[in-house]
C-alpha positions as CSV (number, residue, x, y, z in Angstrom):
1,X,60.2,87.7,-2.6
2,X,61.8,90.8,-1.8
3,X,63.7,91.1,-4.5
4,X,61.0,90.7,-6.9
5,X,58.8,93.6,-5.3
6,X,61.9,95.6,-5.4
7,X,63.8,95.0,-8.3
8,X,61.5,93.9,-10.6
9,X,61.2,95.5,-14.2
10,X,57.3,95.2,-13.8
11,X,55.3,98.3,-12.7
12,X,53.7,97.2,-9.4
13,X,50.8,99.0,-7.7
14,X,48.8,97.3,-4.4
15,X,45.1,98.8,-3.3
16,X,42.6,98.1,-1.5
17,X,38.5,98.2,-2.8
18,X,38.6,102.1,-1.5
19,X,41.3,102.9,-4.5
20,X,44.0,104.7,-2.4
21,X,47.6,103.1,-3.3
22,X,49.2,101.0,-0.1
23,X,52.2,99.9,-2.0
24,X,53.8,100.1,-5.4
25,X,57.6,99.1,-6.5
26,X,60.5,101.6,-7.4
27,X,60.2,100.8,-11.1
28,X,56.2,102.4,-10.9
29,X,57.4,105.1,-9.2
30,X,60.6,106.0,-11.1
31,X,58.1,106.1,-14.5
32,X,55.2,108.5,-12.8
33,X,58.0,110.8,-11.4
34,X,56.5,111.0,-8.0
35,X,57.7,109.5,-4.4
36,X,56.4,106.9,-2.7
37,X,54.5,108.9,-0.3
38,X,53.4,111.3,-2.8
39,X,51.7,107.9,-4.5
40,X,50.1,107.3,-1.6
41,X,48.3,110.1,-1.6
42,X,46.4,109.3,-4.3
43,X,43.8,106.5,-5.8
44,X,44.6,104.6,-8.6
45,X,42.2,106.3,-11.0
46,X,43.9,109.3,-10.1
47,X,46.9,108.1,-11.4
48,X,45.1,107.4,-14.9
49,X,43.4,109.4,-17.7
50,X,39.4,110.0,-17.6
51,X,39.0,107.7,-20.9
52,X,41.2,105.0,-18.8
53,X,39.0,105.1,-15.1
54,X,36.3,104.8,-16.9
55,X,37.6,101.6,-19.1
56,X,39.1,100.7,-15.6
57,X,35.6,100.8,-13.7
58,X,34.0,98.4,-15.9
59,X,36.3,95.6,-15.2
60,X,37.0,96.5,-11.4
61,X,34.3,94.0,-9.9
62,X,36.0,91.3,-11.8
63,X,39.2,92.2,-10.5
64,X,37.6,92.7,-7.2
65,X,36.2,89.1,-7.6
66,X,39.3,87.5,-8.0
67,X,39.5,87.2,-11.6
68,X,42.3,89.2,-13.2
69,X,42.3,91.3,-16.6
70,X,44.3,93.3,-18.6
71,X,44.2,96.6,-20.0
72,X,46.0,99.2,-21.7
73,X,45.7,102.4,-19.7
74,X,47.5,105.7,-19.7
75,X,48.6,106.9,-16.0
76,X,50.0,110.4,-15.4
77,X,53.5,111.7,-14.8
78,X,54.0,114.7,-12.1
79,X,56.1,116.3,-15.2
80,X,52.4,117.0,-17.3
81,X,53.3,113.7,-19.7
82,X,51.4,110.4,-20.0
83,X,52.9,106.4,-20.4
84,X,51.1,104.1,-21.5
85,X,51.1,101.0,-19.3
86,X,50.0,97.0,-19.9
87,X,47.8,96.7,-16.5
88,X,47.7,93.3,-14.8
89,X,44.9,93.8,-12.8
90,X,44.8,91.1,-9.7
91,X,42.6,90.9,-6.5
92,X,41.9,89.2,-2.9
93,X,38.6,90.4,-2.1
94,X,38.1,89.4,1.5
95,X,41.6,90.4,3.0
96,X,41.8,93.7,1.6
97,X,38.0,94.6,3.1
98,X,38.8,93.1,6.2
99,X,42.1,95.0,6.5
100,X,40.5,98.6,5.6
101,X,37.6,97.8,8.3
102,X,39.7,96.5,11.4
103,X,42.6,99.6,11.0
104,X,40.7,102.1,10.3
105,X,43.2,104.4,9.0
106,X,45.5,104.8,6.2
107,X,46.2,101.3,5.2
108,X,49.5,99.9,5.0
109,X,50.8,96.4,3.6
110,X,49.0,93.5,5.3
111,X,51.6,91.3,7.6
112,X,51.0,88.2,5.6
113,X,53.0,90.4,2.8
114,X,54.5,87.0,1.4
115,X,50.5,85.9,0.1
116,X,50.8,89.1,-1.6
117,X,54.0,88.8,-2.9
118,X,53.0,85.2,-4.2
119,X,49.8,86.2,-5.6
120,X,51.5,89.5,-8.2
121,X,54.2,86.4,-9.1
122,X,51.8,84.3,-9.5
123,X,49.5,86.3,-12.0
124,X,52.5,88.1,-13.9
125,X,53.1,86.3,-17.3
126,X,56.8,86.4,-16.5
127,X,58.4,83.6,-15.2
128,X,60.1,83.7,-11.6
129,X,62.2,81.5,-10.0
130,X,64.7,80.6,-7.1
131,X,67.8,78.3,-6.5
132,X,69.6,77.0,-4.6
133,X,73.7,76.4,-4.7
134,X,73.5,73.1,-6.4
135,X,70.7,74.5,-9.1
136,X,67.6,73.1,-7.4
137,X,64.7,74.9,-7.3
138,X,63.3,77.1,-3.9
139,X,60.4,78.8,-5.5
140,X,59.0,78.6,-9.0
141,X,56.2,80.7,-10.3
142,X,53.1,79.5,-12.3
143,X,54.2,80.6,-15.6
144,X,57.5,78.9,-15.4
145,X,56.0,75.4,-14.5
146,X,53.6,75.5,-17.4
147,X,56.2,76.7,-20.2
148,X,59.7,75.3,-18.8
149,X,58.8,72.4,-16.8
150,X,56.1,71.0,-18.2
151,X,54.5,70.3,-14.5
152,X,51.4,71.7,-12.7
153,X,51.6,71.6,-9.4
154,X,54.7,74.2,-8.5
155,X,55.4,71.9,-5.2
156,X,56.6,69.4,-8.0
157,X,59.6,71.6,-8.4
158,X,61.2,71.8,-5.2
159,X,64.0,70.1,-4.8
160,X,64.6,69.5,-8.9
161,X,67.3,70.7,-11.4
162,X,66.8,71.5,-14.8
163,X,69.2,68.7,-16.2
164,X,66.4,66.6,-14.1
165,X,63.2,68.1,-16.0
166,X,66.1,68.1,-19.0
167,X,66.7,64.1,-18.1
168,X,62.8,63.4,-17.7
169,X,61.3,65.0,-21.1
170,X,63.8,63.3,-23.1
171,X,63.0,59.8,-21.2
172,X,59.5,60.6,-22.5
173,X,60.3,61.6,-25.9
174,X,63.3,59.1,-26.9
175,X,62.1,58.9,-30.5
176,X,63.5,63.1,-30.9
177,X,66.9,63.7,-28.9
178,X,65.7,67.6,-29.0
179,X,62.8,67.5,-27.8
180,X,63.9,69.3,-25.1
181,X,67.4,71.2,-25.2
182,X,67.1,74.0,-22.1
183,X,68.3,72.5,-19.1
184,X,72.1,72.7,-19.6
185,X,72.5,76.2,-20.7
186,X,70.3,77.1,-17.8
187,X,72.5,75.5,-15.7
188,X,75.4,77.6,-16.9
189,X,74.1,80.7,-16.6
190,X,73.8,80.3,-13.1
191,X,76.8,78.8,-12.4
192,X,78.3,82.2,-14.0
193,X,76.2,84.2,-11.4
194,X,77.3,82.1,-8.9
195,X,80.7,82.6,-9.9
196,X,80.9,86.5,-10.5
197,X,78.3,87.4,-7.4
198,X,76.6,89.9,-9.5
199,X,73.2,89.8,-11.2
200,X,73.7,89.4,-14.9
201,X,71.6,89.3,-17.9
202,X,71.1,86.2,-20.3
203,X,69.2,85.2,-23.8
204,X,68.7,81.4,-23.2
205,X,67.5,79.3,-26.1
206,X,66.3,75.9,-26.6
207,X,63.9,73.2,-27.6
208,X,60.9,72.7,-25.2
209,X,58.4,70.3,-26.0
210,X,60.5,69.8,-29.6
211,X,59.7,73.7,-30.3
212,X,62.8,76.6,-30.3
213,X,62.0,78.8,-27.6
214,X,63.9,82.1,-26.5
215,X,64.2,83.6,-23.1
216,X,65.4,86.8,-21.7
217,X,66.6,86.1,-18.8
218,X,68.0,88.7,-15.4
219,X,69.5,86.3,-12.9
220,X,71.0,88.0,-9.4
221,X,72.9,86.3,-6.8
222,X,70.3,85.1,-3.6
223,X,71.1,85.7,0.0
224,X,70.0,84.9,3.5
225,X,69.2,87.0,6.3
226,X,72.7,86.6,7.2
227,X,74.2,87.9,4.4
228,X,75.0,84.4,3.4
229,X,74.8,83.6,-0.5
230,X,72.8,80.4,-0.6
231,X,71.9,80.6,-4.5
232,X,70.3,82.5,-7.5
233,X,67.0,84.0,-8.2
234,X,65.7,84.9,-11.4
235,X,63.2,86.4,-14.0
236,X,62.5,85.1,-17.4
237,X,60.6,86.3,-20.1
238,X,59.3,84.1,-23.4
239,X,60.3,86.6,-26.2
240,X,60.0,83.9,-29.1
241,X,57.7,85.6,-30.9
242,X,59.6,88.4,-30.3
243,X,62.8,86.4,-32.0
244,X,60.6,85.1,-34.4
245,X,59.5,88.3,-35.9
246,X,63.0,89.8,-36.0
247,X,64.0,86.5,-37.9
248,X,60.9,87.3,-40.2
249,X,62.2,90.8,-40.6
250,X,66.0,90.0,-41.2
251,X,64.8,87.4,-43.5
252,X,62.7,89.8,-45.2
253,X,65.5,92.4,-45.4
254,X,68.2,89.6,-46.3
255,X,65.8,88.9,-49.6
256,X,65.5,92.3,-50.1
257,X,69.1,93.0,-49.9
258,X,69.9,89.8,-52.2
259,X,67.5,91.6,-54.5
260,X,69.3,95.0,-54.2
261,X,72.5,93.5,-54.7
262,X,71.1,91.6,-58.2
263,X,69.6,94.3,-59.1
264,X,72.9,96.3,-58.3
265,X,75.1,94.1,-60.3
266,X,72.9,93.4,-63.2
267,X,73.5,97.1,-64.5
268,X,76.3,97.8,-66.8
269,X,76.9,100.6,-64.8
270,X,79.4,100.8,-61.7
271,X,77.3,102.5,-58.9
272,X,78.5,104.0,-55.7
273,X,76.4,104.6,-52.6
274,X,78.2,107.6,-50.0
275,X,76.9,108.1,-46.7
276,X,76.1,111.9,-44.9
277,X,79.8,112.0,-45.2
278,X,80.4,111.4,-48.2
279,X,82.1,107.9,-47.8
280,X,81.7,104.8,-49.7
281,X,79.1,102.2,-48.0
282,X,78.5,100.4,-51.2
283,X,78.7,99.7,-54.4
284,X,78.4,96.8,-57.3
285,X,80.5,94.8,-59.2
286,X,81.5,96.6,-62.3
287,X,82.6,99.7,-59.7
288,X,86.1,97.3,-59.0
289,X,86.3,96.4,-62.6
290,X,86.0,100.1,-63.5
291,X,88.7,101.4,-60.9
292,X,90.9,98.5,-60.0
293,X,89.9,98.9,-56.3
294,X,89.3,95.7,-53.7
295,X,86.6,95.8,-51.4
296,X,88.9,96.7,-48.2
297,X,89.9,100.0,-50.6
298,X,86.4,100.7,-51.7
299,X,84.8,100.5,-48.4
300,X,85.0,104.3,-46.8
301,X,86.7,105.6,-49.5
302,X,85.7,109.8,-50.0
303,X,83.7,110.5,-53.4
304,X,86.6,113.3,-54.1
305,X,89.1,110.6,-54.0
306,X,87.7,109.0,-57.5
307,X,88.4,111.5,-59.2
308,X,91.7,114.0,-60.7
309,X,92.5,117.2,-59.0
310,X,90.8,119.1,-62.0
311,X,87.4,117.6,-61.9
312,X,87.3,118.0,-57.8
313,X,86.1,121.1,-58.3
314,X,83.2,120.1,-60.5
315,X,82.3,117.6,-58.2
316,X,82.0,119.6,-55.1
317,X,79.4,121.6,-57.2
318,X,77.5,119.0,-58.4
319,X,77.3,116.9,-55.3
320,X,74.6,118.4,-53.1
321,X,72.4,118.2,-56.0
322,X,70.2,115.2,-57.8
323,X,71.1,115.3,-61.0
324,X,68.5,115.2,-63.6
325,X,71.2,115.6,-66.3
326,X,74.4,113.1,-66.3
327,X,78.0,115.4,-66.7
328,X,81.5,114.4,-67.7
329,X,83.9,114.1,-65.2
330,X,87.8,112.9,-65.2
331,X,88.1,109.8,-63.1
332,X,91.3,108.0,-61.6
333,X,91.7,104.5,-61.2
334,X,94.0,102.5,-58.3
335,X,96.9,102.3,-60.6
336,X,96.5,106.3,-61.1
337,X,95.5,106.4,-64.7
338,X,93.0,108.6,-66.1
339,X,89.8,108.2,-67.8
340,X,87.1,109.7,-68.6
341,X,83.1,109.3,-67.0
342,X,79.6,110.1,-67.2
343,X,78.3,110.5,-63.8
344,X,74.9,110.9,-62.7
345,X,74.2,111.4,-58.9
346,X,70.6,111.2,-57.0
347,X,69.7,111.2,-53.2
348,X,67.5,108.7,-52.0
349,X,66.7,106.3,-48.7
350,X,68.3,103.3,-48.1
351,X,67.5,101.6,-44.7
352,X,66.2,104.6,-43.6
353,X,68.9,106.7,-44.0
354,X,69.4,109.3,-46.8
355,X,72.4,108.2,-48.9
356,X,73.5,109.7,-52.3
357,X,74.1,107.2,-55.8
358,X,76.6,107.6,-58.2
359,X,75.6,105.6,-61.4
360,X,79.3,106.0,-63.4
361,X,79.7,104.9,-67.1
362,X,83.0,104.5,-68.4
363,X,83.5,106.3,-71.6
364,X,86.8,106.2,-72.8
365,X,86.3,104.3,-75.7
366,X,83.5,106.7,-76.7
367,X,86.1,109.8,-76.0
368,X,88.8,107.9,-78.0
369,X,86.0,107.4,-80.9
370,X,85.0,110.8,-80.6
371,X,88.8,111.9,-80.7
372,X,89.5,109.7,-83.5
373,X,86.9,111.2,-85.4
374,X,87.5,114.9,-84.5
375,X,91.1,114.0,-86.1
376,X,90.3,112.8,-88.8
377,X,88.1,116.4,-89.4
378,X,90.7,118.5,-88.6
379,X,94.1,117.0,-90.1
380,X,95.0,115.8,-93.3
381,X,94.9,112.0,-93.7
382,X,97.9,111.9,-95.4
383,X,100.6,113.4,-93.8
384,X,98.5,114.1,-90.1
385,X,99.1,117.7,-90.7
386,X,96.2,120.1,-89.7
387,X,94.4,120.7,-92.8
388,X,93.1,123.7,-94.2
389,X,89.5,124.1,-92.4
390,X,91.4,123.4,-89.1
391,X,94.0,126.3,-89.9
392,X,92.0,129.0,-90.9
393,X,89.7,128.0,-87.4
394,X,93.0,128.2,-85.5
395,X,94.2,131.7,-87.1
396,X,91.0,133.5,-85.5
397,X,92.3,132.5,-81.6
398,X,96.1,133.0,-83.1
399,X,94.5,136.5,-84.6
400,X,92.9,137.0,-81.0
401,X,96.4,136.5,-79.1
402,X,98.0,138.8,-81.8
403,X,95.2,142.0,-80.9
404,X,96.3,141.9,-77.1
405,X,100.2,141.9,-77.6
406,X,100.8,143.4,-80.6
407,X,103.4,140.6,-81.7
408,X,104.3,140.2,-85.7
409,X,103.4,137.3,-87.0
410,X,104.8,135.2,-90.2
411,X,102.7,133.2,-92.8
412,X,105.0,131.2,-94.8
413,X,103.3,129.9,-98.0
414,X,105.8,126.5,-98.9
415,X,105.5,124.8,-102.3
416,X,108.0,122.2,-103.3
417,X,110.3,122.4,-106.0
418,X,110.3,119.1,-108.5
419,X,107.6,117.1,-107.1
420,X,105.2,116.9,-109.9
421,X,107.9,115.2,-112.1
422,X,109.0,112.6,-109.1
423,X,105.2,112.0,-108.7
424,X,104.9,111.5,-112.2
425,X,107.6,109.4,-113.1
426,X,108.2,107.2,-109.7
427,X,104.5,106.9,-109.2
428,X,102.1,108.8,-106.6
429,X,103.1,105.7,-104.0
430,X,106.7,107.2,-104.2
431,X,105.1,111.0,-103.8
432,X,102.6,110.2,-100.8
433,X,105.7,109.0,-99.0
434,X,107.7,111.3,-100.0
435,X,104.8,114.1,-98.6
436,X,105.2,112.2,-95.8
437,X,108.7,112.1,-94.9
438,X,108.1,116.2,-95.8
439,X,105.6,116.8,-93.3
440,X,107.8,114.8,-90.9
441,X,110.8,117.5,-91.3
442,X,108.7,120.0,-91.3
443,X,107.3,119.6,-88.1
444,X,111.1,119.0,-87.2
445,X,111.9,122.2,-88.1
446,X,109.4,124.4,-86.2
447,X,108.7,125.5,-82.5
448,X,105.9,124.1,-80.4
449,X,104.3,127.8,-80.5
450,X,104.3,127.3,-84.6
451,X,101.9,125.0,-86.6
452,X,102.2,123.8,-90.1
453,X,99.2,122.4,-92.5
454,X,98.9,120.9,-95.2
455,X,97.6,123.6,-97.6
456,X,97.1,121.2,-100.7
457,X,98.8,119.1,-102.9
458,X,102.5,120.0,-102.8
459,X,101.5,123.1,-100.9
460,X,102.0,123.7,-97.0
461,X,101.1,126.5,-94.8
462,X,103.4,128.1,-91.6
463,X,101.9,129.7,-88.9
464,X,105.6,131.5,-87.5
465,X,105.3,133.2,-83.8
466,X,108.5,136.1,-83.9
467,X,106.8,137.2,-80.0
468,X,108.7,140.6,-80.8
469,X,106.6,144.2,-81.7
470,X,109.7,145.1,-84.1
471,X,108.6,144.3,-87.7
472,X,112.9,144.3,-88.7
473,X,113.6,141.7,-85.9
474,X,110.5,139.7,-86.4
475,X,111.7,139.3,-90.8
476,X,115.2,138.4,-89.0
477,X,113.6,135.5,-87.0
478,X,111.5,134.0,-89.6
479,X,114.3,134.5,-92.2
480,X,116.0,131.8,-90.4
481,X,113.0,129.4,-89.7
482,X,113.1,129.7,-93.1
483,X,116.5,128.8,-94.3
484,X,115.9,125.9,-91.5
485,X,113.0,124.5,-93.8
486,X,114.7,124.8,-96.9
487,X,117.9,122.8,-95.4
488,X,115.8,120.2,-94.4
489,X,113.9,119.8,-97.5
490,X,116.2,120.0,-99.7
491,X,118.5,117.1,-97.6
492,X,118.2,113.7,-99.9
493,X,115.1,110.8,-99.3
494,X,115.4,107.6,-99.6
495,X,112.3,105.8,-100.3
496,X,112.2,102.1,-101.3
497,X,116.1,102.1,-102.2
498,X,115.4,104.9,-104.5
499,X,117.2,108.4,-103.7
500,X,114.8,111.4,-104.0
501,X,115.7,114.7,-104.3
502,X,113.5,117.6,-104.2
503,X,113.9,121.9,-102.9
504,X,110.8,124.3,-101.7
505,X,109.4,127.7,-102.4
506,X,108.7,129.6,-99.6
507,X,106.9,132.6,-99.9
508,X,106.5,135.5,-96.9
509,X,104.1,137.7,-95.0
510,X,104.5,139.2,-92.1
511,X,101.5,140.6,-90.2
512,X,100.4,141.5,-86.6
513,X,96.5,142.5,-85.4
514,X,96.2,145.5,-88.2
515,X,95.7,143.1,-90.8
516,X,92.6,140.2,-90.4
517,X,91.9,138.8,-94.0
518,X,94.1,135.2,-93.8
519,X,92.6,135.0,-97.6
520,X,94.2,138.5,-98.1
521,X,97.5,137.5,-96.4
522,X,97.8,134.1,-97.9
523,X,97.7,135.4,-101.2
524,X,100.3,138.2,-100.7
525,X,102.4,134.9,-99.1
526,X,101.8,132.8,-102.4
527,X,102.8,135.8,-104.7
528,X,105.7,136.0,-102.7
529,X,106.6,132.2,-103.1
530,X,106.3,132.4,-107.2
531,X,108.7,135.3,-106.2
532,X,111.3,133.0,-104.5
533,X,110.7,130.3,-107.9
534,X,112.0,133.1,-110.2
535,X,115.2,133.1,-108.6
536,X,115.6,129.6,-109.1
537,X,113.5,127.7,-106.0
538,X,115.1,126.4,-102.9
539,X,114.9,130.3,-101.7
540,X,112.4,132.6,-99.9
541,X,111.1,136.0,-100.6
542,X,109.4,138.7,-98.6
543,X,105.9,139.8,-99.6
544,X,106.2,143.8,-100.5
C-alpha cells in the first residue's frame, strides 16, 4: 500500500471535517510547489481558487457522508500559477471526527493507515493490483475486478492468475475463442519485471468480454519487509477511448491524406512541398516523371538543387515570397539535362506546420514552339540565313558595340554572277539548291563574330568585324574575307549529276560609329558591287 501512496501518479490529499491537510503524496506536492509541512499548514480550500471552495462546499456534506464526487477545481502553486486538477473526493465520517476530538492537536495519519490506504484505491477509477512470484493475485482494487475480471467480490481474486480468469471466460463463452484475449500478455509483462527488477511501463491490449480494450500499464517489482522480492505490483489505466479516438483521428487524417495525395496526383503539374529548410517532404507523381528522380533522391533533396547554376540566383529571390505571378526558371533533371519551367511558389500549412509549394510546369515544348517560331521570323526559310528584318535589328546592337570602341566595320553587298540564266534554264529547283549550297559556303567562309543574310534573291549581305581603329588595316582584312568568298563561290556545284558553275559581285563599305544610316551604307556597298560587275564579276570593289 505503500507504494501506491508514494508513488502513485494520482494527486493525493487526506483531511479531516476541520479542512486542515494530514497527508498528501509526493506527486500533489511536487505540482503545488510547496513541502509537505508547508501543506500542512493549510486547509484544503486554501489550496483552491474562491470560484472552486465555493463549488467545493456544496458537495462537501456528501463527501462528508460517505458518498464520493468529482469535480474540476483549480488549486494554487506557491510560484503565483494555477493547475487544474480532476478531484476524487472520498470520505469516512466517523473516524476522522473521532480522531480530531480524542488528539486534540494537529492531527496526523490515523494508525489504521491501511483502511485508508484501501479506501483512496478503492474509489480511484484506476485499477490497482498486487502479485505474487507465480502471478497470483495479493490485492486487487474495485475497478480492476469489475473491468478485468469480471468478479465482484475482490476476495474472489486471491489466490488466481490471469490465464485462470483467461481459462474461465472462454469456458463460458466457447462459441467466440476471443472473447477474452488479456491474460497472457499480462502474464508477460510481469514476468519481464520480474526478470529486470525494475518498474517498467506497458500498453496491454486485448479482448474483454469479446470488446478490444487498451491499458496503460506501470508495473514495479514488490518487496517484503526484508528486502525480499516476493512479486509485482501494479497500476492500470483503461485508455480505450483514449485509443479509440486517436484511431478516429489517424483514420481521419489517413482519408485526408489519401485525398491530398489524389488530389496531388490528379494535377498535370509536378508539385513540390519544402520544409523551414527548404528540403523536399513531398511531392506527386508527375515531379519523378518531370526530373527522373526516385523517391529515396527526392526525399530531402534542397529546392536549389533543381535547378542550373544560372537560375539559383533567381530562385533565392523569389523563394521567401508567394508568388501571385508564375516565372521562368531553368531546371535540371537527374541525368543533368536542361529544360526549361514555369514555377509558381506559395506558403501555406500542412499538418500544422508552414511549408512552401512549388507547382512546376514543364515547358520545353512550348520554348521549342516558341523558338521554332521566332526562327522562322528572323531567317530566311530558304537557305536559314538571317533575313533582312533580322539584320537591320542586329546592326543597331552591332552599331552600339561600334560607338564604344571605335572599331571599322565592313558591309559587303554580294550578288552572284550567272544565276538568273542557271535558274532559268535548269529550273528554280536547280537554283533553290544551288542558294543553298551558297549560303552553306558562305557561312564557311566567315568568322563567328561575322553574320551573313540573305538580302534577296541572288543578293546576300556581310556584316565583317576588322576589331582594328586603322581604316588601311581594316580594307586589308576584309579585302581578304573577300577573296575568301569569291574562291568559294566560284569552286564548281554539283547538284543532281549536273555541274554548276557560277562567280559573285561583292561590293564594299567600310564604316565605324560616325556613320548610322545601314540604308545609306548599303547603298554606297551595292554601287560598289555594280562596280566590281564592270570589271568583269568574280571581283570586289571599294565604295569611294
Amino acid at each position: 500500500m505503500e507504494y501506491f501512496l508514494k508513488d502513485c501518479e494520482y494527486k493525493i490529499v487526506i483531511n479531516p471535517e476541520n479542512g486542515k491537510i494530514i497527508e498528501c503524496n509526493k506527486a500533489y506536492s511536487e505540482l503545488v510547489g510547496y513541502s509537505k509541512d508547508e501543506i500542512f499548514e493549510q486547509a484544503l480550500l486554501e489550496r483552491m481558487t474562491v470560484e472552486n471552495t465555493i463549488m467545493f462546499l456544496e458537495v462537501l456534506d456528501d463527501v462528508i457522508a460517505g458518498t464520493k464526487a468529482m469535480i474540476t477545481a483549480d488549486h494554487n502553486c506557491k510560484n503565483g500559477e494555477k493547475v487544474r486538477l480532476d478531484n476524487y473526493l472520498i470520505s469516512r465520517r466517523h473516524s476522522y471526527i473521532e480522531i480530531w476530538m480524542k488528539k486534540n492537536r494537529p492531527p496526523q495519519l490515523p494508525i489504521h493507515r491501511r483502511r485508508l490506504l484501501d479506501m483512496i484505491i478503492d474509489y480511484a477509477p484506476d485499477m490497482f493490483w498486487a502479485k505474487d512470484l507465480q502471478g497470483r493475485y495479493l490485492f486487487t482494487n474495485k475497478a480492476l475486478c469489475e473491468k478485468l475480471l469480471d468478479i465482484e467480490d475482490q476476495r474472489d481474486a486471491i489466490g488466481k492468475t490471469d490465464i485462470f480468469f483467461a481459462l474461465r471466460q472462454m469456458a463460458a463463452h466457447p462459441e467466440n475463442p476471443s472473447w477474452y484475449t488479456m491474460g497472457e500478455m499480462r502474464q508477460n509483462s510481469d514476468e519481464l519485471v520480474i526478470k529486470h527488477l525494475t518498474p517498467m511501463h506497458f500498453e496491454e491490449h486485448g479482448k474483454v468480454k469479446g470488446k478490444e480494450i487498451y491499458l496503460d500499464v506501470h508495473k514495479a517489482p514488490l518487496y517484503n519487509c526484508d528486502g525480499v522480492l516476493i512479486g509485482t505490483v501494479g497500476i492500470g489505466r483503461d485508455i480505450t477511448l483514449q485509443k479509440e479516438f486517436e484511431t478516429k483521428v489517424e483514420e481521419e487524417q489517413l482519408k485526408k491524406m489519401e485525398l491530398f495525395e489524389s488530389l496531388l496526383n490528379s494535377t498535370i503539374e509536378g508539385l513540390l512541398i519544402f520544409d523551414e529548410n527548404r528540403k523536399c517532404i513531398h511531392y506527386n507523381s508527375p515531379i519523378k516523371e518531370i526530373f527522373g528522380y526516385s523517391d529515396d533522391e527526392l526525399w530531402q533533396k534542397d529546392a536549389l538543387s533543381f535547378a542550373m547554376d544560372s537560375s539559383k540566383e533567381l530562385i533565392l529571390e523569389r523563394y521567401p515570397k508567394s508568388d501571385k505571378e508564375p516565372y521562368e526558371v531553368l531546371m535540371k533533371r537527374r541525368d543533368g539535362s536542361a529544360f526549361w519551367a514555369l514555377v509558381r511558389g506559395k506558403f501555406m500549412t500542412l499538418e500544422g506546420k508552414k511549408v512552401k509549394v512549388w507547382a512546376i510546369v514543364d515547358i520545353s515544348p512550348l520554348k521549342e514552339k516558341e523558338r521554332a517560331i521566332t526562327f522562322q521570323a528572323e531567317h530566311d526559310p530558304l537557305t536559314n540565313l538571317i533575313n533582312r528584318r533580322h539584320f537591320f535589328r542586329i546592326f543597331e546592337s552591332v552599331l552600339e558595340s561600334a560607338d564604344r570602341k571605335r572599331q571599322y566595320k565592313g558591309l559587303l553587298f554580294i550578288d552572284l554572277d550567272r544565276f538568273k540564266p542557271i535558274n532559268d534554264t535548269m529550273g528554280h529547283n536547280i537554283g533553290d539548291q544551288l542558294l543553298q549550297l551558297v549560303a552553306q559556303r558562305l557561312q564557311s567562309s566567315l568568322r563567328k563574330s561575322d553574320l551573313i543574310s540573305r538580302f534577296g534573291g541572288d543578293e546576300f549581305l556581310a556584316l565583317i568585324s576588322t576589331e582594328t581603329t586603322d581604316i588601311e588595316d581594316a580594307k586589308k582584312r576584309i579585302s581578304m574575307i573577300a577573296e575568301k568568298i569569291l574562291r568559294a563561290i566560284k569552286a564548281p556545284y554539283r547538284i543532281e549529276d549536273k555541274s554548276v558553275e557560277i562567280g559573285a559581285s561583292i561590293g564594299i563599305t567600310v564604316f565605324n560609329s560616325s556613320e548610322r544610316d545601314l540604308n545609306r551604307l548599303i547603298l554606297d556597298a551595292d554601287s560598289a558591287m555594280y562596280e566590281a560587275k564592270k570589271k568583269g564579276g568574280n571581283s570586289y570593289s571599294f565604295s569611294g
